[in-house]
MDAnalysis code that builds the backbone (N, CA, C; Angstrom):
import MDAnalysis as mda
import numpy as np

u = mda.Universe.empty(372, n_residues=124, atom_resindex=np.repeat(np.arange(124), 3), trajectory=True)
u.add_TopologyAttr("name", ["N", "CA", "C"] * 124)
u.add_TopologyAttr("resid", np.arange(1, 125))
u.add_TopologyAttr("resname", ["UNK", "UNK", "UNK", "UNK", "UNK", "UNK", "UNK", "UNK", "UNK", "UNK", "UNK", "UNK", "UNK", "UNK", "UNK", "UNK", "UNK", "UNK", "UNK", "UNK", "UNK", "UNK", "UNK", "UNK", "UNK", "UNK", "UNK", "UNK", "UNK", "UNK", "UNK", "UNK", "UNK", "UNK", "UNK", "UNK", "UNK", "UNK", "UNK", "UNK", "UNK", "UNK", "UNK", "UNK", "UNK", "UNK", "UNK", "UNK", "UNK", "UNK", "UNK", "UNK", "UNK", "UNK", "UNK", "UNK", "UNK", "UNK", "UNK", "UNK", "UNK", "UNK", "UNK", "UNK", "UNK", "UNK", "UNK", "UNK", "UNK", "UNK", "UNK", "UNK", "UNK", "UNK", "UNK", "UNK", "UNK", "UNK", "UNK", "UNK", "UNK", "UNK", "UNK", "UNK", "UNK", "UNK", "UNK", "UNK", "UNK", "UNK", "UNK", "UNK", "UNK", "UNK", "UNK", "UNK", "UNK", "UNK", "UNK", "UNK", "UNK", "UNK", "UNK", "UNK", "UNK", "UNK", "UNK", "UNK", "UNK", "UNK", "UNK", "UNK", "UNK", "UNK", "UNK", "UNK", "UNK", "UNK", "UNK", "UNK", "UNK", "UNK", "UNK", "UNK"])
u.atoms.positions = np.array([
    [36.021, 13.046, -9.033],
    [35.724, 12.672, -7.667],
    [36.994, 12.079, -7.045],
    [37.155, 12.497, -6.180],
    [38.497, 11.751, -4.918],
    [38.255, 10.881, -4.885],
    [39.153, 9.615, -4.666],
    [39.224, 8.389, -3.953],
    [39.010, 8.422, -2.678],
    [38.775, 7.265, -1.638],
    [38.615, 7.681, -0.732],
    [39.800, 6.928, 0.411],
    [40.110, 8.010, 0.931],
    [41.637, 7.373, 1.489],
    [40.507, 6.212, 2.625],
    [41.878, 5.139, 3.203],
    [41.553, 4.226, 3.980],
    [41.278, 5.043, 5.314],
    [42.035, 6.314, 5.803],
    [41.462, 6.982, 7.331],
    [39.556, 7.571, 6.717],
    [39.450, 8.107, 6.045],
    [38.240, 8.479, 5.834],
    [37.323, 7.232, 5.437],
    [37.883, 6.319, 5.203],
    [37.213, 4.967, 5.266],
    [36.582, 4.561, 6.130],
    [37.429, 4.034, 7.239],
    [37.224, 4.049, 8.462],
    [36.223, 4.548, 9.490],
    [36.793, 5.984, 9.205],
    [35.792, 6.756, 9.944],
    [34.429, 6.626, 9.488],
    [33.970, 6.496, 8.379],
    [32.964, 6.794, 7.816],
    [32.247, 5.136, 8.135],
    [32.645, 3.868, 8.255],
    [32.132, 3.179, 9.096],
    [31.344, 2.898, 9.987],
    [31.700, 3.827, 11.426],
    [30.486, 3.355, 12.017],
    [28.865, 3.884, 11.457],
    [29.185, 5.085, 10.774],
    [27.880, 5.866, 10.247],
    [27.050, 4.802, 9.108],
    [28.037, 4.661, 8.490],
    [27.314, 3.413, 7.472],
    [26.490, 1.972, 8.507],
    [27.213, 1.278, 9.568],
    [27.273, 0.736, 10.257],
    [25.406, 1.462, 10.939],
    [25.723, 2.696, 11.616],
    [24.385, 3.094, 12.145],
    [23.227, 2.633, 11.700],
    [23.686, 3.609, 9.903],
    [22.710, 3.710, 8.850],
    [22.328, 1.573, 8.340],
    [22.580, 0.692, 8.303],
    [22.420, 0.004, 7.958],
    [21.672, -1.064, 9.132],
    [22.138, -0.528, 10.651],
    [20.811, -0.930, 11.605],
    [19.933, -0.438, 11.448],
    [19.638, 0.855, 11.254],
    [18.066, 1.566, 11.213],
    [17.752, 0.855, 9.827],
    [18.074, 0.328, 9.006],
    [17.618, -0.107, 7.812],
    [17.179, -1.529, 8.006],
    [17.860, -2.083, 8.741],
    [17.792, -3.526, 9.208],
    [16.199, -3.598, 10.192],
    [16.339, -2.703, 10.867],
    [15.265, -2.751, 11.703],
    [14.252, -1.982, 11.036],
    [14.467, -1.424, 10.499],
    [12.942, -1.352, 9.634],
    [12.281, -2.208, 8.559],
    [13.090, -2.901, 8.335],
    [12.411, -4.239, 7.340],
    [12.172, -5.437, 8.400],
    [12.674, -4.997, 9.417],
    [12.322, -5.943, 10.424],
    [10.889, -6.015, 11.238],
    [10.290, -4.402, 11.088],
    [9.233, -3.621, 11.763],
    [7.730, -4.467, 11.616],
    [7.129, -4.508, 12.577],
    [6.025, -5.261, 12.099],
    [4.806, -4.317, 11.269],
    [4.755, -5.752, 10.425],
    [3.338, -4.830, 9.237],
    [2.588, -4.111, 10.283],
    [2.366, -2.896, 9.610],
    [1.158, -2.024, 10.272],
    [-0.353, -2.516, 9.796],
    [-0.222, -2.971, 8.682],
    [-1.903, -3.796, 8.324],
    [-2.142, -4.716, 9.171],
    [-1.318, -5.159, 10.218],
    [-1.443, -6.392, 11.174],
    [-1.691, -6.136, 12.136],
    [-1.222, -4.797, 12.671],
    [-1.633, -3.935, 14.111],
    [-2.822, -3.529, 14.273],
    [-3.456, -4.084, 15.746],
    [-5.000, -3.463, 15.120],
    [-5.353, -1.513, 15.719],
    [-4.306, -1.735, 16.420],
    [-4.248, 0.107, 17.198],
    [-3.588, 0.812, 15.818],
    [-3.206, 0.245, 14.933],
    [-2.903, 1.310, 13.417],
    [-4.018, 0.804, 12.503],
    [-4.573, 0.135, 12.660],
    [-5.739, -0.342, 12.037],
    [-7.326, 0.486, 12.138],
    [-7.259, 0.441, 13.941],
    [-8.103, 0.885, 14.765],
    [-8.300, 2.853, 14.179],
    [-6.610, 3.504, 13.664],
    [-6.177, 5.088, 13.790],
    [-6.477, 5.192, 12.183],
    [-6.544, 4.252, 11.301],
    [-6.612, 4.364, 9.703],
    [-7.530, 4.363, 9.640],
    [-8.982, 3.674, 10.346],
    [-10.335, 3.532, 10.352],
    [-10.904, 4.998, 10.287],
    [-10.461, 5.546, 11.351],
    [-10.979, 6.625, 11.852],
    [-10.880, 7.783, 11.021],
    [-9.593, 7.571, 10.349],
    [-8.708, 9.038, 9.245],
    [-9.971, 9.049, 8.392],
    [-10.289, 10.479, 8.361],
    [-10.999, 11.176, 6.968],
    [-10.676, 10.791, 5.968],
    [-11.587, 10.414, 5.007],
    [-11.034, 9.740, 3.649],
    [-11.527, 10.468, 2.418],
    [-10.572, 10.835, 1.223],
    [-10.696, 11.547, 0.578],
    [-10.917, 10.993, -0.962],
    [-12.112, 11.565, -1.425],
    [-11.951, 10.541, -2.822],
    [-11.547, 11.180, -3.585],
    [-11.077, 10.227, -4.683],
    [-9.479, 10.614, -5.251],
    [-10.854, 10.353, -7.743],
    [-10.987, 11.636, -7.682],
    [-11.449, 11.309, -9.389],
    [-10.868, 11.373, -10.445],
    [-9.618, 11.498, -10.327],
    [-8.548, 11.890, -11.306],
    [-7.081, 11.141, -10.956],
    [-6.667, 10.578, -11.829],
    [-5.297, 9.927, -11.340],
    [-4.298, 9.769, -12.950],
    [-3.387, 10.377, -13.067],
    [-2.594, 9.513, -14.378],
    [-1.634, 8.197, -14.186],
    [-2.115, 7.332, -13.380],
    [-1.563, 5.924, -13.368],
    [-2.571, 5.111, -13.656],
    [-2.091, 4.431, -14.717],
    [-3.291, 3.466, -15.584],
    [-4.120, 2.543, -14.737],
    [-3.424, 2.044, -13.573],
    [-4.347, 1.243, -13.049],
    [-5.274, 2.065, -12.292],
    [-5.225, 2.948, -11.497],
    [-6.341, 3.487, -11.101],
    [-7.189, 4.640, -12.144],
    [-6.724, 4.643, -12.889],
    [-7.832, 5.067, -14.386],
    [-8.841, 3.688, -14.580],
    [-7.887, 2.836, -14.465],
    [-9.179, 1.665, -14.798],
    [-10.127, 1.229, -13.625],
    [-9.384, 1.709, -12.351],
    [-10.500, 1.593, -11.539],
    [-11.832, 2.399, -11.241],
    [-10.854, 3.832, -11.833],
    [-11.943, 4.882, -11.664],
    [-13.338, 4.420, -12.530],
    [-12.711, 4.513, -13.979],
    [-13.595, 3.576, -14.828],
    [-14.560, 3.147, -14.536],
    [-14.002, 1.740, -13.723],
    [-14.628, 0.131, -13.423],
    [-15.833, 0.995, -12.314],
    [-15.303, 2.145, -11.655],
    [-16.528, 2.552, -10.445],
    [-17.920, 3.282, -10.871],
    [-17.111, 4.185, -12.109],
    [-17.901, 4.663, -12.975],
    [-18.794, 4.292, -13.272],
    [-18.485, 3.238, -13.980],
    [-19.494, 2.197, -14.779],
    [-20.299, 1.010, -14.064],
    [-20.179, 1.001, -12.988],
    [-20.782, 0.093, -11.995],
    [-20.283, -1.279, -12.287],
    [-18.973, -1.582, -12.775],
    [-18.360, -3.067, -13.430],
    [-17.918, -3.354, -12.385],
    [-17.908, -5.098, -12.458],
    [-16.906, -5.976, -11.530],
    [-15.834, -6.625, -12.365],
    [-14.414, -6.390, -10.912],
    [-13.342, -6.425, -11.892],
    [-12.999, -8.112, -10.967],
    [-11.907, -8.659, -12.117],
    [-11.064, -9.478, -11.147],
    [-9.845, -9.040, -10.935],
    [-9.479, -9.011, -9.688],
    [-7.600, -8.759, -8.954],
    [-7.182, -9.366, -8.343],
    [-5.636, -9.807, -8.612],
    [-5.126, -10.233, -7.630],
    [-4.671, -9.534, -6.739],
    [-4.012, -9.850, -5.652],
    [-4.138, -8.942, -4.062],
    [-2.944, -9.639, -3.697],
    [-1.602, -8.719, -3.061],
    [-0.946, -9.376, -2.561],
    [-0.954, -8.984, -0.935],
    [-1.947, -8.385, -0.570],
    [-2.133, -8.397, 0.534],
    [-3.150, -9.418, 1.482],
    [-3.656, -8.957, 2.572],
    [-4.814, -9.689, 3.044],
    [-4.155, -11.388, 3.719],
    [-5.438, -11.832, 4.263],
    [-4.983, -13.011, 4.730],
    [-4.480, -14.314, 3.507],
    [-4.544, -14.151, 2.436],
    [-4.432, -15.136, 1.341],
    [-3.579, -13.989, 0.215],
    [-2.238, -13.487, 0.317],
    [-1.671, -12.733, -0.407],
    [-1.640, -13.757, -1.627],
    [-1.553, -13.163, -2.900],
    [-1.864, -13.378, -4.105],
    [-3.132, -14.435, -4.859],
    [-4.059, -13.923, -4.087],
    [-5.158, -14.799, -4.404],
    [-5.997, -13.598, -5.472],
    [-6.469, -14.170, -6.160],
    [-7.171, -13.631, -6.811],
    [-8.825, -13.380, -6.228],
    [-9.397, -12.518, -6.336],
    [-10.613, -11.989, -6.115],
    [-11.705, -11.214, -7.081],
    [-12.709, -11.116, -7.024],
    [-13.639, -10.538, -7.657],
    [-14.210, -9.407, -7.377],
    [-14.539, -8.208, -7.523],
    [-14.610, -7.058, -6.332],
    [-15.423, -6.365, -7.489],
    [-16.379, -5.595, -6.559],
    [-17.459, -4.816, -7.554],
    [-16.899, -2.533, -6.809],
    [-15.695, -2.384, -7.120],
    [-15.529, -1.628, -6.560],
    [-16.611, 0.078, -6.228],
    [-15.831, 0.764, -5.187],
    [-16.987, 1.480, -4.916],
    [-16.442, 3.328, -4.916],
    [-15.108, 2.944, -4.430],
    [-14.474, 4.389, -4.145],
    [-13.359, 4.345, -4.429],
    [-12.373, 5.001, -4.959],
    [-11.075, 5.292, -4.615],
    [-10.283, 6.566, -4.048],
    [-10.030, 5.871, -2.814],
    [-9.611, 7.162, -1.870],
    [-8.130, 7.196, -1.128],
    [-7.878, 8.195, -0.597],
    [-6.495, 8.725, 0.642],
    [-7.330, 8.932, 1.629],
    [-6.357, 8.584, 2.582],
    [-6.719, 8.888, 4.397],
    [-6.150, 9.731, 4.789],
    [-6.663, 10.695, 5.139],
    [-5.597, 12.167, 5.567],
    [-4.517, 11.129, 6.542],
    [-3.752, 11.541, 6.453],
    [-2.663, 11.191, 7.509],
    [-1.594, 10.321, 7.050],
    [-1.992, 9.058, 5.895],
    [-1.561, 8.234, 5.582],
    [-1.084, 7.791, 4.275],
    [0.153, 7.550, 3.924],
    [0.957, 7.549, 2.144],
    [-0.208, 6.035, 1.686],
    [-0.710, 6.425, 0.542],
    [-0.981, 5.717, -0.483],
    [-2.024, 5.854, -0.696],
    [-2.992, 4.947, -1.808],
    [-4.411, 5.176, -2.054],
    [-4.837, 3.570, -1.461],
    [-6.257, 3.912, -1.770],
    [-7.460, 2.506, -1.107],
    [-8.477, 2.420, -2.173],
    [-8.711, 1.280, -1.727],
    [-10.078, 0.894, -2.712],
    [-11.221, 0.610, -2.405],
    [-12.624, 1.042, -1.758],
    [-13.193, 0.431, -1.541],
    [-14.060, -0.324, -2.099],
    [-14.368, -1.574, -1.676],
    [-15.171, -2.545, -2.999],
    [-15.986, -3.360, -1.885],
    [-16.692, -3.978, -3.169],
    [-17.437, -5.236, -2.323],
    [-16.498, -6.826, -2.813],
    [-16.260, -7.046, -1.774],
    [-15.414, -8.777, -2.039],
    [-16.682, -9.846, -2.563],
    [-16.617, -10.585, -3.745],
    [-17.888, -11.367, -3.580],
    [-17.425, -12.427, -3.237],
    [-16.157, -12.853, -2.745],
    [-16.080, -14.057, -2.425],
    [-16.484, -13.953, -0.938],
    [-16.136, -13.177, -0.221],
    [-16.635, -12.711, 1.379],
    [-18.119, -12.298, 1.522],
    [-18.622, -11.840, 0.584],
    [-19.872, -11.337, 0.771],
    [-19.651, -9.969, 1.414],
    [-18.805, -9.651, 1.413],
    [-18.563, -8.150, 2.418],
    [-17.898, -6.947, 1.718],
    [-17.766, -5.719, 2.358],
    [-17.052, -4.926, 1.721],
    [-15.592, -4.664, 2.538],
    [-14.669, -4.707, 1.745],
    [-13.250, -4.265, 1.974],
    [-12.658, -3.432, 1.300],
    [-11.579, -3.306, 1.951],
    [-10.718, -2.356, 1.463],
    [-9.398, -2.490, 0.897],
    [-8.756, -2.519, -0.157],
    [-7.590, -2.836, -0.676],
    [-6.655, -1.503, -0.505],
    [-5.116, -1.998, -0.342],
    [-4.300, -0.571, -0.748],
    [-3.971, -1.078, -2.221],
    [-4.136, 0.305, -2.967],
    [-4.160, 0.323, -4.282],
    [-2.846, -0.736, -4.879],
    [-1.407, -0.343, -4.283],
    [-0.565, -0.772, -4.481],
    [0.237, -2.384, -4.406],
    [-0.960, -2.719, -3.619],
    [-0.755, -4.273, -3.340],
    [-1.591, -4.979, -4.542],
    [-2.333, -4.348, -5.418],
    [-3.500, -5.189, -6.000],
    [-3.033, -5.183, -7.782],
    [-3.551, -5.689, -8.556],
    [-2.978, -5.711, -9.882],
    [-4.187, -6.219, -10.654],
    [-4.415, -5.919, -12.021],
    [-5.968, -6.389, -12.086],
    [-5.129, -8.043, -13.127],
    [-6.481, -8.687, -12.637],
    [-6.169, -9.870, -12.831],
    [-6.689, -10.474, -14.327],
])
């Protein structure tokens, strides 16, 4: 591989420079779990259930749905990120439109049913 002379240095600057605002401003971007008009458009997406997965944690969820078990997880999402919870889960699915999987469960500390993204949660 070439070295890289100091004129091609240079030049190659402002591009890095570009590339490192669009990077800046996207960690800057506000959560979309916080927006309720992307909240409002994820609601709506067709949801697809997902019965087969080779990543261990959602094998154990599939499992846990299977079998009608309640699991404990922690959650680093939600209004109390890393709290632990109790959840009697129900589905595991994709939203057409949208990267990742979901969980749906019943929260028993809420009394309600929610929804986790798979990737925020860890079993506890």
């Amino acid at each position: 591989m070439t070295p890289l002379n100091r004129r091609d240095f240079l030049c190659a600057l402002p591009a890095v420079g570009a590339w490192l605002g669009l990077v800046s401003r996207q960690l800057e971007a506000p959560d979309p779990f916080r927006d309720p008009a992307w909240i409002a458009r994820w609601k709506q997406a067709p949801r697809r259930p997902v019965w087969e997965s080779p990543d261990p944690r959602e094998q154990c969820l599939l499992a846990a749905i299977a079998r009608g078990e309640t699991l404990r997880i922690r959650y680093a999402g939600g209004r109390q990120p890393g709290s632990t919870r109790t959840i009697s889960p129900s589905l595991l699915f994709e939203s057409e439109g949208y990267v990742g999987r979901y969980l749906a469960a019943h929260c028993h500390a809420r009394q309600a049913p929610r929804t986790f993204a798979v990737k925020l949660l860890s079993l506890a």
